[in-house]
N, C-alpha and C positions, 0 to 999 in steps of 0.2 A: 504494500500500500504506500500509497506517495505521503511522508514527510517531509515537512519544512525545514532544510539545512540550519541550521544554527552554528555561527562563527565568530567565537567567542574568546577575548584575551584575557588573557592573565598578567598582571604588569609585573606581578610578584614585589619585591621590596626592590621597586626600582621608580624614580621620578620625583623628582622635590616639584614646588608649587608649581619653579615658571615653565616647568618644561611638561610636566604632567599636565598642566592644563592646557599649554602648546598643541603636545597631540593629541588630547581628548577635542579641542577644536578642529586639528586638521581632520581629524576622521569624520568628524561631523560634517563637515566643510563637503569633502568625498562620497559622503552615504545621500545627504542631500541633493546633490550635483547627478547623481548616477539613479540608475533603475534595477534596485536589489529583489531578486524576489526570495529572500532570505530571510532571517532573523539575526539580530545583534546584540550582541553582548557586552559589556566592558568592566574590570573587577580589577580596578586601581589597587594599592593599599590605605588602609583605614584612615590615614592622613588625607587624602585627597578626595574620597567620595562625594562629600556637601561642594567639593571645584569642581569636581569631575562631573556631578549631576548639572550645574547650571550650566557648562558646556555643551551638555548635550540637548536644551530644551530645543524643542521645535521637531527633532527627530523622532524616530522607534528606535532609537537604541538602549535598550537595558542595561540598568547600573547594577552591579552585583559587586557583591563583598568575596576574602578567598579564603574568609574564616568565621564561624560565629560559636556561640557557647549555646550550650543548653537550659541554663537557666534565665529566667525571665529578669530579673534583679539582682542585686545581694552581696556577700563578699567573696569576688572572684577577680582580685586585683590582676588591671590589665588585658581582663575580658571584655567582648560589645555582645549583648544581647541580640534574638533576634528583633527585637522590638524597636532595639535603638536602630537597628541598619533596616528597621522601615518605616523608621521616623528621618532617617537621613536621604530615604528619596529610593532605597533598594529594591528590587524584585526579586533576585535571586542572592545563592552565596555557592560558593567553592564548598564542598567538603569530603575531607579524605584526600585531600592532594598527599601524591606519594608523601611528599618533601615534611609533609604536615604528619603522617603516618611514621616515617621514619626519624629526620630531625627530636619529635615531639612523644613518641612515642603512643601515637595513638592509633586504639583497637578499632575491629569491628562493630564493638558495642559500642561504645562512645562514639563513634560515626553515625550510627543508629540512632542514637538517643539525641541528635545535634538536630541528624534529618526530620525526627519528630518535634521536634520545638521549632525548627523552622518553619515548616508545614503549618503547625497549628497555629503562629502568627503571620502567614499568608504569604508566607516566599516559598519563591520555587529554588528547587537544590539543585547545584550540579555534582553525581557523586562520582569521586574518582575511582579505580581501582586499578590495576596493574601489576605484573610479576618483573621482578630482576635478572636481573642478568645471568647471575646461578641458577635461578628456578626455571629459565628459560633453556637453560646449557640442559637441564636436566627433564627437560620435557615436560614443566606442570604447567603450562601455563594458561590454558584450559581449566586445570582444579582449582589453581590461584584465583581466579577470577572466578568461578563459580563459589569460591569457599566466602568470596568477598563480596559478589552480588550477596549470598544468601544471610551472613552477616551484616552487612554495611546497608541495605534498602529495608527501610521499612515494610510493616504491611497497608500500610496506608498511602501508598508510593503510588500517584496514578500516573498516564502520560500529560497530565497537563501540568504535575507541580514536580515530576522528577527526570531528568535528565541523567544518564550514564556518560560517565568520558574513559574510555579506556586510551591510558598513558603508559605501554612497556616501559620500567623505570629504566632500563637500560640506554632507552634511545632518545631521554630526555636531556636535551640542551647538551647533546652529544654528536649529532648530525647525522647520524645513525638512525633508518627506518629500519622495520622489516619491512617484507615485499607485498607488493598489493593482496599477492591470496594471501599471506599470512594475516594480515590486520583483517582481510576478509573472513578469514575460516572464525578469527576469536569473536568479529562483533556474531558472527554468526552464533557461537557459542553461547555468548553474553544473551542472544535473546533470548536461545531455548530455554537459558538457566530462569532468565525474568518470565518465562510463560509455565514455566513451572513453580514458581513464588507466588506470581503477580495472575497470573491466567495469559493464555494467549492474545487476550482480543488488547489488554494492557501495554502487552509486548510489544505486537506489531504495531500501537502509536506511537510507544517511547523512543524518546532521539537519543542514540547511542551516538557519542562524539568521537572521534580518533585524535590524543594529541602524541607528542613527540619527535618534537624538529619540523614540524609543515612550516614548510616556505611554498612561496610563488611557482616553483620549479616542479615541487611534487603534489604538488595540490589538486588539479586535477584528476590525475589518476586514480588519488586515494579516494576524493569526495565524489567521485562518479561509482562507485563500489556500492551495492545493493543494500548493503547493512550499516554506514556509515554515514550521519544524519547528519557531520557537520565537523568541527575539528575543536578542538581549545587549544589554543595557540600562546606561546612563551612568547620566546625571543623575536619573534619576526613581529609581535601585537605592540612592539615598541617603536617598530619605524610606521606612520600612517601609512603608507606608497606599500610597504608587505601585508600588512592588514585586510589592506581592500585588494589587491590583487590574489589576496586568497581568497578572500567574498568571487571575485570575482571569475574565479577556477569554478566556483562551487555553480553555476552559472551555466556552464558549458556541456 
Protein backbone atom coordinates (compact mmCIF):
# COMPACT_ATOMS: atom_id res chain seq x y z
CA UNK A 1 0.00 0.00 0.00
CA UNK A 2 1.26 3.51 -0.80
CA UNK A 3 2.80 5.41 2.17
CA UNK A 4 3.84 8.86 2.48
CA UNK A 5 7.97 9.07 2.41
CA UNK A 6 8.87 10.84 5.56
CA UNK A 7 12.42 12.72 5.42
CA UNK A 8 13.43 13.49 8.55
CA UNK A 9 16.85 15.12 10.29
CA UNK A 10 18.41 14.76 13.06
CA UNK A 11 20.89 17.75 13.82
CA UNK A 12 22.12 15.68 16.84
CA UNK A 13 24.37 18.19 19.27
CA UNK A 14 25.33 20.19 16.46
CA UNK A 15 24.27 24.00 15.74
CA UNK A 16 24.53 27.00 18.15
CA UNK A 17 21.72 29.85 17.55
CA UNK A 18 23.19 31.66 14.30
CA UNK A 19 23.78 28.91 12.30
CA UNK A 20 20.86 26.59 13.41
CA UNK A 21 18.47 28.99 12.63
CA UNK A 22 20.53 29.71 9.34
CA UNK A 23 19.59 26.39 8.04
CA UNK A 24 16.21 25.75 9.63
CA UNK A 25 15.51 28.92 7.33
CA UNK A 26 17.29 27.74 4.29
CA UNK A 27 15.28 24.53 4.35
CA UNK A 28 12.31 26.39 4.70
CA UNK A 29 13.31 28.76 2.07
CA UNK A 30 13.76 25.07 -0.20
CA UNK A 31 10.42 23.14 0.97
CA UNK A 32 8.45 26.26 0.07
CA UNK A 33 10.02 27.17 -3.37
CA UNK A 34 9.71 23.25 -4.44
CA UNK A 35 6.78 20.72 -4.84
CA UNK A 36 7.22 17.91 -2.20
CA UNK A 37 4.95 15.26 -2.18
CA UNK A 38 6.52 14.04 1.05
CA UNK A 39 6.47 14.69 4.71
CA UNK A 40 9.15 16.67 6.82
CA UNK A 41 10.71 16.58 9.75
CA UNK A 42 13.32 18.48 11.72
CA UNK A 43 14.66 17.55 15.48
CA UNK A 44 17.29 20.37 16.39
CA UNK A 45 18.72 19.98 19.81
CA UNK A 46 16.66 21.03 22.86
CA UNK A 47 18.54 24.55 22.71
CA UNK A 48 17.11 25.41 19.59
CA UNK A 49 13.56 24.04 19.16
CA UNK A 50 11.38 27.41 20.28
CA UNK A 51 14.39 29.11 16.95
CA UNK A 52 13.90 26.32 15.04
CA UNK A 53 9.89 26.29 15.37
CA UNK A 54 9.59 30.07 14.40
CA UNK A 55 11.70 29.27 11.26
CA UNK A 56 9.70 27.05 10.14
CA UNK A 57 6.14 28.94 10.32
CA UNK A 58 4.33 29.11 7.14
CA UNK A 59 5.57 25.49 6.06
CA UNK A 60 4.45 21.54 6.90
CA UNK A 61 7.49 20.97 8.26
CA UNK A 62 7.53 19.16 11.67
CA UNK A 63 9.46 20.07 14.75
CA UNK A 64 10.58 17.05 16.64
CA UNK A 65 12.72 16.74 19.64
CA UNK A 66 15.74 13.60 19.66
CA UNK A 67 14.95 12.84 23.31
CA UNK A 68 12.14 13.03 25.96
CA UNK A 69 11.47 11.58 29.56
CA UNK A 70 8.79 9.63 30.71
CA UNK A 71 7.51 11.48 33.31
CA UNK A 72 5.05 14.39 33.16
CA UNK A 73 6.97 16.60 35.82
CA UNK A 74 9.12 16.33 38.85
CA UNK A 75 12.66 15.72 39.84
CA UNK A 76 14.47 14.49 36.88
CA UNK A 77 17.22 17.10 36.61
CA UNK A 78 18.12 17.81 33.19
CA UNK A 79 15.14 16.08 31.64
CA UNK A 80 12.17 17.97 29.13
CA UNK A 81 8.84 16.24 29.54
CA UNK A 82 6.66 15.36 26.89
CA UNK A 83 4.48 18.19 27.62
CA UNK A 84 7.03 20.71 27.67
CA UNK A 85 8.30 19.66 23.83
CA UNK A 86 4.41 20.21 23.06
CA UNK A 87 4.39 23.25 24.70
CA UNK A 88 7.47 24.34 22.68
CA UNK A 89 5.69 23.87 19.36
CA UNK A 90 6.67 19.68 18.86
CA UNK A 91 4.91 16.98 17.05
CA UNK A 92 7.14 14.29 17.27
CA UNK A 93 10.42 13.13 19.28
CA UNK A 94 13.50 10.79 18.52
CA UNK A 95 13.47 7.75 20.72
CA UNK A 96 15.83 4.93 21.18
CA UNK A 97 18.49 6.51 18.81
CA UNK A 98 21.37 3.83 18.97
CA UNK A 99 23.67 6.74 20.38
CA UNK A 100 20.88 7.25 23.14
CA UNK A 101 20.70 3.20 23.65
CA UNK A 102 24.34 2.81 23.93
CA UNK A 103 26.17 6.32 25.10
CA UNK A 104 23.20 6.22 27.95
CA UNK A 105 22.49 3.04 28.51
CA UNK A 106 19.05 2.61 27.61
CA UNK A 107 16.76 -0.44 27.53
CA UNK A 108 13.88 -1.79 25.72
CA UNK A 109 11.74 -0.94 28.50
CA UNK A 110 12.45 2.42 29.19
CA UNK A 111 12.14 3.14 25.31
CA UNK A 112 8.75 1.75 25.83
CA UNK A 113 7.63 3.52 28.66
CA UNK A 114 9.06 7.04 26.89
CA UNK A 115 6.82 5.88 23.78
CA UNK A 116 3.83 5.68 26.19
CA UNK A 117 4.10 9.11 27.75
CA UNK A 118 4.75 10.43 24.41
CA UNK A 119 1.66 9.08 22.96
CA UNK A 120 -0.52 9.95 25.65
CA UNK A 121 0.45 13.78 25.46
CA UNK A 122 -0.08 13.77 21.71
CA UNK A 123 3.24 13.34 19.96
CA UNK A 124 4.15 11.08 17.58
CA UNK A 125 7.52 8.87 18.04
CA UNK A 126 10.04 8.15 15.82
CA UNK A 127 11.41 4.70 17.37
CA UNK A 128 14.98 3.77 16.57
CA UNK A 129 16.36 0.24 16.49
CA UNK A 130 19.27 -1.32 14.85
CA UNK A 131 22.19 -4.02 15.29
CA UNK A 132 26.15 -3.47 15.32
CA UNK A 133 28.46 -4.24 13.64
CA UNK A 134 29.37 -7.80 15.66
CA UNK A 135 25.64 -8.66 15.61
CA UNK A 136 25.75 -8.08 12.09
CA UNK A 137 29.33 -10.09 11.47
CA UNK A 138 27.28 -12.79 13.38
CA UNK A 139 24.06 -12.91 11.42
CA UNK A 140 21.30 -11.47 14.08
CA UNK A 141 20.24 -8.85 12.80
CA UNK A 142 16.99 -10.00 11.82
CA UNK A 143 16.59 -11.11 15.86
CA UNK A 144 18.10 -7.72 16.98
CA UNK A 145 15.56 -5.96 15.53
CA UNK A 146 12.64 -8.02 16.16
CA UNK A 147 13.97 -8.49 19.98
CA UNK A 148 13.71 -4.43 19.62
CA UNK A 149 10.40 -3.94 17.72
CA UNK A 150 8.90 -6.40 20.22
CA UNK A 151 10.55 -4.56 23.27
CA UNK A 152 10.84 -0.90 22.22
CA UNK A 153 6.90 -0.29 20.57
CA UNK A 154 4.33 -0.02 22.53
CA UNK A 155 0.94 -1.69 22.35
CA UNK A 156 -0.68 1.36 21.72
CA UNK A 157 1.63 2.06 18.67
CA UNK A 158 -0.74 2.95 15.78
CA UNK A 159 0.55 4.06 12.16
CA UNK A 160 -0.57 7.50 12.75
CA UNK A 161 1.53 8.26 16.18
CA UNK A 162 4.59 5.73 15.54
CA UNK A 163 7.14 5.67 13.05
CA UNK A 164 10.17 2.96 13.00
CA UNK A 165 13.76 4.18 11.78
CA UNK A 166 15.87 1.37 11.25
CA UNK A 167 19.70 2.62 11.73
CA UNK A 168 22.41 -0.49 11.34
CA UNK A 169 24.76 1.13 14.19
CA UNK A 170 27.52 0.15 12.02
CA UNK A 171 26.86 2.38 9.05
CA UNK A 172 26.11 5.29 11.13
CA UNK A 173 28.10 8.57 10.20
CA UNK A 174 30.41 5.98 8.84
CA UNK A 175 29.72 6.13 5.16
CA UNK A 176 29.10 2.68 5.16
CA UNK A 177 25.46 1.33 3.80
CA UNK A 178 24.46 -2.18 3.37
CA UNK A 179 23.11 -2.93 -0.16
CA UNK A 180 19.73 -2.02 -1.28
CA UNK A 181 18.39 -5.83 -0.71
CA UNK A 182 19.96 -5.94 2.55
CA UNK A 183 18.01 -2.79 4.01
CA UNK A 184 15.26 -4.31 1.84
CA UNK A 185 15.03 -7.80 3.31
CA UNK A 186 15.35 -6.10 7.38
CA UNK A 187 12.43 -3.35 6.63
CA UNK A 188 10.86 -6.26 5.22
CA UNK A 189 11.49 -8.20 8.43
CA UNK A 190 10.67 -5.12 10.62
CA UNK A 191 7.17 -5.27 9.29
CA UNK A 192 6.31 -8.91 9.61
CA UNK A 193 7.73 -8.45 13.26
CA UNK A 194 5.09 -5.08 13.76
CA UNK A 195 2.18 -7.32 12.03
CA UNK A 196 2.75 -9.75 14.47
CA UNK A 197 2.65 -7.16 17.70
CA UNK A 198 0.75 -4.46 16.15
CA UNK A 199 -1.62 -6.61 13.46
CA UNK A 200 -1.12 -6.55 9.84
CA UNK A 201 -3.43 -3.88 8.74
CA UNK A 202 -1.17 -1.48 11.41
CA UNK A 203 1.85 -2.61 9.78
CA UNK A 204 1.25 -2.12 6.34
CA UNK A 205 0.56 1.83 7.21
CA UNK A 206 3.49 2.29 9.42
CA UNK A 207 6.54 4.20 7.88
CA UNK A 208 9.59 2.26 8.50
CA UNK A 209 12.44 4.80 7.82
CA UNK A 210 16.14 3.80 6.61
CA UNK A 211 18.98 5.94 8.24
CA UNK A 212 22.77 5.41 8.16
CA UNK A 213 24.90 7.60 5.87
CA UNK A 214 21.81 8.64 3.18
CA UNK A 215 23.22 11.26 1.15
CA UNK A 216 22.01 12.68 -2.32
CA UNK A 217 24.05 9.84 -4.05
CA UNK A 218 22.24 6.82 -2.47
CA UNK A 219 19.16 8.17 -1.86
CA UNK A 220 17.39 7.18 -4.41
CA UNK A 221 17.93 3.61 -4.72
CA UNK A 222 17.25 3.15 -1.12
CA UNK A 223 13.93 5.25 -0.85
CA UNK A 224 12.52 3.63 -4.01
CA UNK A 225 12.66 0.13 -2.07
CA UNK A 226 9.12 -1.28 -1.39
CA UNK A 227 9.41 -1.28 2.55
CA UNK A 228 11.39 1.99 3.06
CA UNK A 229 8.82 4.96 3.81
CA UNK A 230 11.54 7.60 4.12
CA UNK A 231 15.01 7.83 5.63
CA UNK A 232 16.31 9.84 9.14
CA UNK A 233 19.08 11.44 8.03
CA UNK A 234 22.42 12.62 10.39
CA UNK A 235 25.12 14.31 8.74
CA UNK A 236 23.86 15.24 5.40
CA UNK A 237 20.37 17.03 7.55
CA UNK A 238 23.13 19.73 8.23
CA UNK A 239 23.83 21.14 4.82
CA UNK A 240 20.16 22.42 3.46
CA UNK A 241 21.28 21.79 -0.41
CA UNK A 242 21.68 17.51 1.12
CA UNK A 243 18.56 17.62 2.92
CA UNK A 244 16.28 18.46 0.08
CA UNK A 245 18.19 16.80 -2.57
CA UNK A 246 17.35 13.64 -0.51
CA UNK A 247 13.55 14.88 -0.27
CA UNK A 248 14.13 15.15 -3.59
CA UNK A 249 15.52 11.27 -4.53
CA UNK A 250 12.42 10.31 -2.52
CA UNK A 251 10.57 11.87 -5.41
CA UNK A 252 11.76 9.96 -8.23
Amino acid sequence: MARKKLIAGNWKMNCLLEDGTALAKAVATQVKGGKFDCDFLICPPFTLLGFVKKCLRGTKIALGAQDVHFAEKGAHTGDISPLMLKDLGCSYTLIGHSERRVDHFETNELICKKAVAAHAAGLNTVICIGETGEERDAGKTIKVCQEEINGSVPDDATAKNTVIAYEPIWAIGTGKTPTAADVQEVHAAIRKALAKKLGKATANKMRILYGGSVKPSNAEELLKLPDVDGALIGGASLKADDFIGIAKNALK
